[in-house]
C-alpha positions as CSV (number, residue, x, y, z in Angstrom):
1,X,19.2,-34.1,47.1
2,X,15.6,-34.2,48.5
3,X,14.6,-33.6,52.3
4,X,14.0,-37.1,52.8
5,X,16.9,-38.5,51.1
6,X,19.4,-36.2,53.3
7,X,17.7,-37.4,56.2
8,X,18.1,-40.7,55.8
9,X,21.7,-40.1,54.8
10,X,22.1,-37.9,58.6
11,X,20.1,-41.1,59.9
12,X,22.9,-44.0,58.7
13,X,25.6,-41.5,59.5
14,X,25.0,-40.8,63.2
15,X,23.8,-44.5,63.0
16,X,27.6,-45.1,62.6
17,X,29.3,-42.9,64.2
18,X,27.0,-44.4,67.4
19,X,28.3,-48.0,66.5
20,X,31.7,-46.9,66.4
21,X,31.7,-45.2,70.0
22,X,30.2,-48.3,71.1
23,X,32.1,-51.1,69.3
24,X,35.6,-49.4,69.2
25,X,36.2,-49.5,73.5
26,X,33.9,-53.1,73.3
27,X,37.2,-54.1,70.6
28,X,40.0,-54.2,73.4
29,X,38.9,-56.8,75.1
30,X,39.0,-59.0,72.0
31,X,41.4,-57.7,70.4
32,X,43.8,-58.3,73.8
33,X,42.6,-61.6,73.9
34,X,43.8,-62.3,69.9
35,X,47.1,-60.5,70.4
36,X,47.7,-62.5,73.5
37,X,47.1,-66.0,72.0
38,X,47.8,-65.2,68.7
39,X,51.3,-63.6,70.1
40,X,50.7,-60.5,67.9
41,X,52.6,-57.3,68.4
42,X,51.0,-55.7,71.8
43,X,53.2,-52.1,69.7
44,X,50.5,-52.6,67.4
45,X,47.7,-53.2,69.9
46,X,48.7,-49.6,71.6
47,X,48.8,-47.7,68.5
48,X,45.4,-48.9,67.8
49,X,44.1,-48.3,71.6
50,X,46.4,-45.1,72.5
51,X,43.7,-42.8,72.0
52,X,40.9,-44.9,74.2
53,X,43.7,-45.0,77.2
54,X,44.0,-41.5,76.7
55,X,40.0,-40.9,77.3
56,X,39.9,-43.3,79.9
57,X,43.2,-41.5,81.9
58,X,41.8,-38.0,81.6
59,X,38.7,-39.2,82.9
60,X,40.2,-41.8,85.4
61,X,38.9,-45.0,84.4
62,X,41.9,-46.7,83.4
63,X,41.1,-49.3,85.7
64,X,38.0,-50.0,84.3
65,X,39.5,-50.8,80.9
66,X,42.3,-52.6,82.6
67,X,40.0,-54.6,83.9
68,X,37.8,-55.2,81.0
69,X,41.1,-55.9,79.2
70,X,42.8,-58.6,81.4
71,X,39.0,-60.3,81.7
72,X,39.2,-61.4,77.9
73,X,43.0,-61.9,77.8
74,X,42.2,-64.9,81.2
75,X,40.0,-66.3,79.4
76,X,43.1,-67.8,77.8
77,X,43.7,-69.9,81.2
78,X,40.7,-71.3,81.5
C-alpha cells in the first residue's frame, strides 16, 4: 500500500473512531426517548449504555447524563 493511500486509510479511521466518541453518549438521549414511547425493554437500553454509566460514574457525571437522559424522555409530555 502507498504512503498516501495508508494515510487516507489512518484519516477515515480516526475520522470514525471520533464520530463514535461523539455520537455514542449523543445516542442516550434518543435512544431513552424511543424505549420510553416505544415501551422497549429499558434491560436492553442498559446493556447498550452500561459502559457510558460506567465512564460517567468514575468520573462523577452521572448527573449530567441523567439529566441529558430524562431531557429527551419529557419531551414525551409535552
Amino acid at each position: 500500500m502507498s504512503e498516501p493511500a495508508k494515510h487516507k486509510v489512518r484519516a477515515w479511521i480516526g475520522q470514525a473512531v471520533v464520530a463514535l466518541v461523539v455520537l455514542y453518549p449523543l445516542s442516550i438521549g434518543p435512544a431513552a426517548w424511543m424505549t420510553a414511547r416505544l415501551d422497549w425493554s429499558w434491560a436492553r437500553f442498559d446493556d447498550v449504555y452500561a459502559p457510558l454509566w460506567r465512564l460517567c460514574e468514575f468520573f462523577h457525571t452521572s448527573g449530567a447524563l441523567q439529566w441529558y437522559m430524562e431531557l429527551w424522555v419529557n419531551v414525551i409530555h409535552l
